[in-house]
N, CA and C of each residue as an Amber inpcrd file, in Angstrom:
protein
   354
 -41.0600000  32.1010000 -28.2510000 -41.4290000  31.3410000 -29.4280000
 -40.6480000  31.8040000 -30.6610000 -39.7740000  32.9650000 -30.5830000
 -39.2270000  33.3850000 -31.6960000 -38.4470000  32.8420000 -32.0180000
 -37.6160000  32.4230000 -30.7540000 -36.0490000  31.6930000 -30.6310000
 -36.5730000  30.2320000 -31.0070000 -37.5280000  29.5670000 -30.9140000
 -37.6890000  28.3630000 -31.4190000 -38.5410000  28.4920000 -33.1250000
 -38.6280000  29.9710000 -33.5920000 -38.8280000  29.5060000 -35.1420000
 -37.9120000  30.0500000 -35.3950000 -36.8920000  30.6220000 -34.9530000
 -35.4470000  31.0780000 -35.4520000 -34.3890000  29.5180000 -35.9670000
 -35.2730000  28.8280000 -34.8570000 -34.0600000  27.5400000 -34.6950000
 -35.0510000  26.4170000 -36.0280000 -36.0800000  26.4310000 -36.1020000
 -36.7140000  26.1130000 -36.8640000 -36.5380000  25.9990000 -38.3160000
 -36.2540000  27.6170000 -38.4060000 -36.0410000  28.2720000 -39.7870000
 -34.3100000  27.7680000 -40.4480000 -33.5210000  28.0590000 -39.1680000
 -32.0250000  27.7000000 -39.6630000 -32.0000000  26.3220000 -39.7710000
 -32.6920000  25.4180000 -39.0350000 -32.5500000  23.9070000 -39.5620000
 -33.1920000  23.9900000 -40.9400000 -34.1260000  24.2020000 -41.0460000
 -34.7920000  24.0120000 -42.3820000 -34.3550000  24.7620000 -43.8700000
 -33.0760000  25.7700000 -43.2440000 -32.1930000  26.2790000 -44.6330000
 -30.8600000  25.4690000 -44.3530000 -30.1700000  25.2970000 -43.6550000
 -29.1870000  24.4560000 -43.9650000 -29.4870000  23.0590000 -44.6480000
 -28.1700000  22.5940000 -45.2020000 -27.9850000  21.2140000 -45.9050000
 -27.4810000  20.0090000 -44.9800000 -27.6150000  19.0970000 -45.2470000
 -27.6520000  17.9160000 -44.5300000 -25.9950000  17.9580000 -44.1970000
 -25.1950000  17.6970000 -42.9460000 -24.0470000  17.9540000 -42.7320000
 -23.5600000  16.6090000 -41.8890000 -22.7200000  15.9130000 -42.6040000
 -22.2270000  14.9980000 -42.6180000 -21.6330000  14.6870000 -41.1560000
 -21.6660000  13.0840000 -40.3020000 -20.9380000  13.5210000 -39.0040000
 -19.6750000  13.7250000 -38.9450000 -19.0640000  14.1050000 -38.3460000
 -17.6770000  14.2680000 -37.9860000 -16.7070000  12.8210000 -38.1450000
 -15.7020000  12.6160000 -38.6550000 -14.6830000  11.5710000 -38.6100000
 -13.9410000  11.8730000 -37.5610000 -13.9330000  10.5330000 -36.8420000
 -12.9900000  10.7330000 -35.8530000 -11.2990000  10.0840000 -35.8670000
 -10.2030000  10.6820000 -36.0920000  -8.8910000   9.6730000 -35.9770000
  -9.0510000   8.6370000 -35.0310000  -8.1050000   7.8690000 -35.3600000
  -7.6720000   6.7280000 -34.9010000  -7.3760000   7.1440000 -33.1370000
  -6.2390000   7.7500000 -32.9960000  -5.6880000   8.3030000 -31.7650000
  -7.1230000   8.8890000 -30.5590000  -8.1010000  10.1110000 -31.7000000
  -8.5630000  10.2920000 -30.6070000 -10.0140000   9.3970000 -30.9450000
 -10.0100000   8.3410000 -31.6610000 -11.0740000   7.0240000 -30.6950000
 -10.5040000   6.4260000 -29.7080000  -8.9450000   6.0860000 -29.8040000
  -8.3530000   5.1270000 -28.3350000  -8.7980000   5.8440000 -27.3000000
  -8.4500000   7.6500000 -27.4350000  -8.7730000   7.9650000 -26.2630000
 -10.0580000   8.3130000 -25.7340000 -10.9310000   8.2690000 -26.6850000
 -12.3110000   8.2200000 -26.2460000 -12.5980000   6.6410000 -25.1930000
 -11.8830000   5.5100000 -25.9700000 -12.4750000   4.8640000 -25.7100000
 -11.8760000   4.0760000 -23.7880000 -10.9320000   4.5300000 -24.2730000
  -9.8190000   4.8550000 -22.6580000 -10.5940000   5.6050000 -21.4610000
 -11.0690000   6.6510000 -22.0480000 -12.1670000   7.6100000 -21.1590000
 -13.3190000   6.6240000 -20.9080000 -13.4970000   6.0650000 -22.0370000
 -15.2710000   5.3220000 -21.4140000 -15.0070000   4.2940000 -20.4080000
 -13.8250000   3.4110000 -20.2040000 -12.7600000   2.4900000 -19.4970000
 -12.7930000   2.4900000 -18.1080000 -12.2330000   3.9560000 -18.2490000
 -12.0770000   4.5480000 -17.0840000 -13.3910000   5.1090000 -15.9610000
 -13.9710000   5.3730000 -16.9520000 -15.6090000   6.5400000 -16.3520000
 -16.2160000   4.6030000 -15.6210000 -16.1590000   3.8720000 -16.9700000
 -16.8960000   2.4180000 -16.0680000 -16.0040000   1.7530000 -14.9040000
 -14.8890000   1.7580000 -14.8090000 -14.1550000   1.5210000 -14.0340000
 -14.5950000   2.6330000 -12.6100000 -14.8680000   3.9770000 -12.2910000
 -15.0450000   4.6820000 -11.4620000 -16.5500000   3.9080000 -10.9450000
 -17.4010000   3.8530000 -12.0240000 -18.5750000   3.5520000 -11.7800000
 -18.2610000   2.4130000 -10.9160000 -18.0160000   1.5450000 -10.9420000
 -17.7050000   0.1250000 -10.4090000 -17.1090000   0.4310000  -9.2810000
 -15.8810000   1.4620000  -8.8360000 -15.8500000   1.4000000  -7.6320000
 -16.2540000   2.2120000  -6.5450000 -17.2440000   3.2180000  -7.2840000
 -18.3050000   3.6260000  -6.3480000 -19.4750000   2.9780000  -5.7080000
 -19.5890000   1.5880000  -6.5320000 -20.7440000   0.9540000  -6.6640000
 -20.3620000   0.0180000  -5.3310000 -19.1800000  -0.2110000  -5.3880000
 -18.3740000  -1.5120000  -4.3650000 -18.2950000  -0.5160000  -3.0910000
 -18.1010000   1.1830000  -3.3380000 -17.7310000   1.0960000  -1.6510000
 -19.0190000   1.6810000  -1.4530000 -20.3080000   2.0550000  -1.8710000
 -21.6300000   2.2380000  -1.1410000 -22.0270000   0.9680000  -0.5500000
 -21.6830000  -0.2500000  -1.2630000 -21.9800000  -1.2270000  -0.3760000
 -21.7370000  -2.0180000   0.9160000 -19.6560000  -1.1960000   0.8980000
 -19.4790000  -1.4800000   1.9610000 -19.5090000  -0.8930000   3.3070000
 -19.9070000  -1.4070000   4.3130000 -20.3690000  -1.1390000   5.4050000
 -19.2950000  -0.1350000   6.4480000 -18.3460000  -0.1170000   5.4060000
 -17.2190000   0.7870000   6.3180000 -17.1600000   1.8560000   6.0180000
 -17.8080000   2.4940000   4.7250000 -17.7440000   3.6510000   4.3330000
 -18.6660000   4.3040000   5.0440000 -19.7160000   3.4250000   5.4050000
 -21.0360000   4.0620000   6.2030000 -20.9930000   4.2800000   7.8760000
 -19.7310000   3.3710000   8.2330000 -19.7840000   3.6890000   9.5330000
 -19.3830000   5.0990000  10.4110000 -20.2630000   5.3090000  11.0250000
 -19.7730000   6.4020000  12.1450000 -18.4070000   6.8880000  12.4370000
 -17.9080000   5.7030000  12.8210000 -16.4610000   5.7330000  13.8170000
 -15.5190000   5.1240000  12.5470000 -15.7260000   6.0200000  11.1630000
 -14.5490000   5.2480000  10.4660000 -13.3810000   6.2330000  10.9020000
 -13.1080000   7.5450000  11.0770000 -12.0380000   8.4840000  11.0860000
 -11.4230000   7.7940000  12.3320000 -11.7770000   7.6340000  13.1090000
 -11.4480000   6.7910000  14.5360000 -10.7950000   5.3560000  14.1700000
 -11.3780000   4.4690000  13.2850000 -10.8780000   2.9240000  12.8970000
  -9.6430000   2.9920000  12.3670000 -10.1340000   4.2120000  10.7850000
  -8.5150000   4.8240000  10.4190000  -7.5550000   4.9890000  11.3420000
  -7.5390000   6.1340000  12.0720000  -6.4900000   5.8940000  13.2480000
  -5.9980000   4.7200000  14.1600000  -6.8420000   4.0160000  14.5200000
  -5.9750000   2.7320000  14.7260000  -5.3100000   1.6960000  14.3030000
  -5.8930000   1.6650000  12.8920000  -5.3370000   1.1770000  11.8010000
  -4.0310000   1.8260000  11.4580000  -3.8870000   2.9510000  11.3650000
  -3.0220000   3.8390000  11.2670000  -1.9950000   3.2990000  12.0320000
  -2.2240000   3.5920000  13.7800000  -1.2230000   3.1020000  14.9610000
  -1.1310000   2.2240000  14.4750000  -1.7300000   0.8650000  13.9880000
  -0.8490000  -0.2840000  14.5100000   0.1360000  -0.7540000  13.2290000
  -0.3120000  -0.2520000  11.9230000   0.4660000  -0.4090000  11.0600000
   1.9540000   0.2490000  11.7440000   1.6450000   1.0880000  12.0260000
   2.9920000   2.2460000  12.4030000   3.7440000   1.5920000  13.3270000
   2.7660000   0.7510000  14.0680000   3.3090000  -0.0450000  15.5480000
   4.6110000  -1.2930000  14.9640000   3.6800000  -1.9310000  13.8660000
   4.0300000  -3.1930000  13.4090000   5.4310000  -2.9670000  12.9640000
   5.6580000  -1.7440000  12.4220000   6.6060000  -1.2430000  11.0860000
   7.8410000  -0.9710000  12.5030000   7.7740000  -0.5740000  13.2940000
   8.4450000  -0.3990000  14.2680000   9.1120000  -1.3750000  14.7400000
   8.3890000  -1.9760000  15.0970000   8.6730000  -4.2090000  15.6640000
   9.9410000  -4.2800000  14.8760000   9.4790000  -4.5510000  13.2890000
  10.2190000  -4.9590000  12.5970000  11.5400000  -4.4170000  12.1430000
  11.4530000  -3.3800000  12.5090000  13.0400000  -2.2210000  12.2090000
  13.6530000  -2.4490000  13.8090000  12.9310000  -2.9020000  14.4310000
  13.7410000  -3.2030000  16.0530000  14.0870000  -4.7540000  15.8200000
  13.2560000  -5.4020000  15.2820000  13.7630000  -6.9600000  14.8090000
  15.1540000  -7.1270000  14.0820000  14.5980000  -6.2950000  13.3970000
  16.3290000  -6.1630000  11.9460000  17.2990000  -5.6150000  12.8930000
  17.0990000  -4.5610000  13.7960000  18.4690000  -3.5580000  14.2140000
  19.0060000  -4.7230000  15.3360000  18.0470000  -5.7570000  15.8190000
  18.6850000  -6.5280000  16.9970000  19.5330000  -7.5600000  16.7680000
  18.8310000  -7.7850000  15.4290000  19.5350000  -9.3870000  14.5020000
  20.8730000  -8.6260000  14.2870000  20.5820000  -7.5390000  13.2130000
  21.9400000  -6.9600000  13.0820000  23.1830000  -6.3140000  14.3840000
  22.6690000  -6.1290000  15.6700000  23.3730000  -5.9220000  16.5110000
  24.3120000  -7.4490000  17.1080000  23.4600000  -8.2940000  17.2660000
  24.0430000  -9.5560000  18.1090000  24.7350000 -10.3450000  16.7810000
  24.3350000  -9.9940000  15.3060000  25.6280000 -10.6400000  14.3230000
  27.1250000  -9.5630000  14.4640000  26.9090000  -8.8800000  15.1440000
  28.0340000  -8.0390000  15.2760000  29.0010000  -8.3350000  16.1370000
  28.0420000  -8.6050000  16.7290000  28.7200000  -9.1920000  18.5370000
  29.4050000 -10.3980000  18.5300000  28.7180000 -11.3740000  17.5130000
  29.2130000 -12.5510000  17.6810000  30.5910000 -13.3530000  17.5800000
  31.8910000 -12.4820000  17.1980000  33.1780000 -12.8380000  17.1000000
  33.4040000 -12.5200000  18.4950000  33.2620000 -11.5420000  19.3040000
  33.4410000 -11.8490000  20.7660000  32.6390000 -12.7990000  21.5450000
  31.9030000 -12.9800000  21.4840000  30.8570000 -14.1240000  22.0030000
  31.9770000 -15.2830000  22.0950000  31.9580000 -15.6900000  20.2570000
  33.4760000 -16.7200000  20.3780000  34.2260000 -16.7650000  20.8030000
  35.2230000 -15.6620000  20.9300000  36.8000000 -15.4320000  21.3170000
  35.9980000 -15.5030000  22.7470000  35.0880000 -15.1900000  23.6200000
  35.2840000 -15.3020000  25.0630000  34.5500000 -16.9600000  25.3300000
  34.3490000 -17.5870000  24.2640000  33.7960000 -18.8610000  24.8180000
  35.0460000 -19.5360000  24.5730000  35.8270000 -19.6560000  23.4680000
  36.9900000 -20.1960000  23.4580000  37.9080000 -19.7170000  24.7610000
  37.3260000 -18.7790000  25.2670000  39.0640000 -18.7360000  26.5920000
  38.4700000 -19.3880000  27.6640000  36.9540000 -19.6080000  28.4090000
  36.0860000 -19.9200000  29.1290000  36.6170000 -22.3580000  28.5210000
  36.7490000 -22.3970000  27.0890000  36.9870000 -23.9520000  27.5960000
  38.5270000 -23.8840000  27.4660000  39.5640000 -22.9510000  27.0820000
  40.7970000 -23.3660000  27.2820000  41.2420000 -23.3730000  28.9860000
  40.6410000 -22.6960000  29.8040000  39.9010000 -22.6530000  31.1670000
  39.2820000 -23.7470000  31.8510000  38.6180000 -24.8250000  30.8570000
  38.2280000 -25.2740000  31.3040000  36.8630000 -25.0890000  32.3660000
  36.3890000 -23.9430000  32.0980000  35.2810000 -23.1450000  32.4750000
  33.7990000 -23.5940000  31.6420000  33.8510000 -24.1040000  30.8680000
  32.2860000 -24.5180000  30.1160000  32.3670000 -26.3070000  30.2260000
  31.1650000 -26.8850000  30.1460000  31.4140000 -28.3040000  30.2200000
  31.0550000 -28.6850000  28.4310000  30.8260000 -29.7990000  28.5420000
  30.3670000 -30.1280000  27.0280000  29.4190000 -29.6100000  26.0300000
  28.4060000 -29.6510000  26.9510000  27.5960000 -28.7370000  26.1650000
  27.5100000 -27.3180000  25.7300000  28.3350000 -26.5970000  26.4320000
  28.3650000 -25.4760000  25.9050000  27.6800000 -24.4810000  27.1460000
  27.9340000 -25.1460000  28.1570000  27.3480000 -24.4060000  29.1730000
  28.3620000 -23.6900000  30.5190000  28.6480000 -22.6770000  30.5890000
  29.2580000 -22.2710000  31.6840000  28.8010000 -22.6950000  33.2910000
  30.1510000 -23.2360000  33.8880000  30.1170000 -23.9100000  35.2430000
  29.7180000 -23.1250000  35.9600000  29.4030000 -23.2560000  37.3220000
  29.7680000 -22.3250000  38.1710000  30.9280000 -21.7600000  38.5330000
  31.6900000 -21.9970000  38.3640000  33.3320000 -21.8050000  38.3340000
  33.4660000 -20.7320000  37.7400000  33.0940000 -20.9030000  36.0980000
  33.0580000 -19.7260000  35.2240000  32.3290000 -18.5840000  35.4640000
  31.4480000 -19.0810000  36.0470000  30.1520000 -17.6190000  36.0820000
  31.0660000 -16.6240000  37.5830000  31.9140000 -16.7540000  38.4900000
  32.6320000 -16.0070000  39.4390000  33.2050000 -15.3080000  38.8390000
């Protein structure tokens, strides 16, 4: 009880003390902080609701999610390296289809005879 008429006594001798002014700079960043703190709030609020945060087998879902992204990303760098392999190829492709009809080896359409294929 001393410590609360100690605290008693010093409020009741001090003078009325004006609040603090705050700059310009640090209200933006106060108010940046409050922005942010509601912004956290909000997306804690969104993933308690969702049902994936709660599941059992999420470390497990992750991982397959994981694989198949990894899978997909793979496809596609084998897609690009194949496109880019057979545009490489393709001036011989020509030069041997052009000797196949000076040969007389392909018919009209563009198809090798049997003749040609020996």
């Amino acid at each position: 009880t001393t410590l609360v008429q100690a605290l008693v006594a010093l409020k009741e001798s001090t003078t009325h003390v004006p609040p603090m002014s705050l700059s310009k700079p640090f209200k933006q960043l106060e108010l940046n902080y409050w922005e942010l703190l509601m912004y956290q709030r909000e997306v804690d609020e969104k993933k308690s609701e969702n049902k994936c945060h709660r599941c059992l087998l999420r470390e497990q879902h992750f991982d397959v999610l994981d694989r198949r992204t990894r899978c997909l990303t793979d496809i596609e760098e084998l897609e690009y390296s194949i496109g880019e392999t057979s545009l490489s190829l393709m001036p011989q492709l020509d030069a041997k289809m052009l000797v196949l009809k000076q040969l007389n080896l392909v018919d009209t359409e563009q198809v090798i005879t049997l003749k040609g294929r020996a």
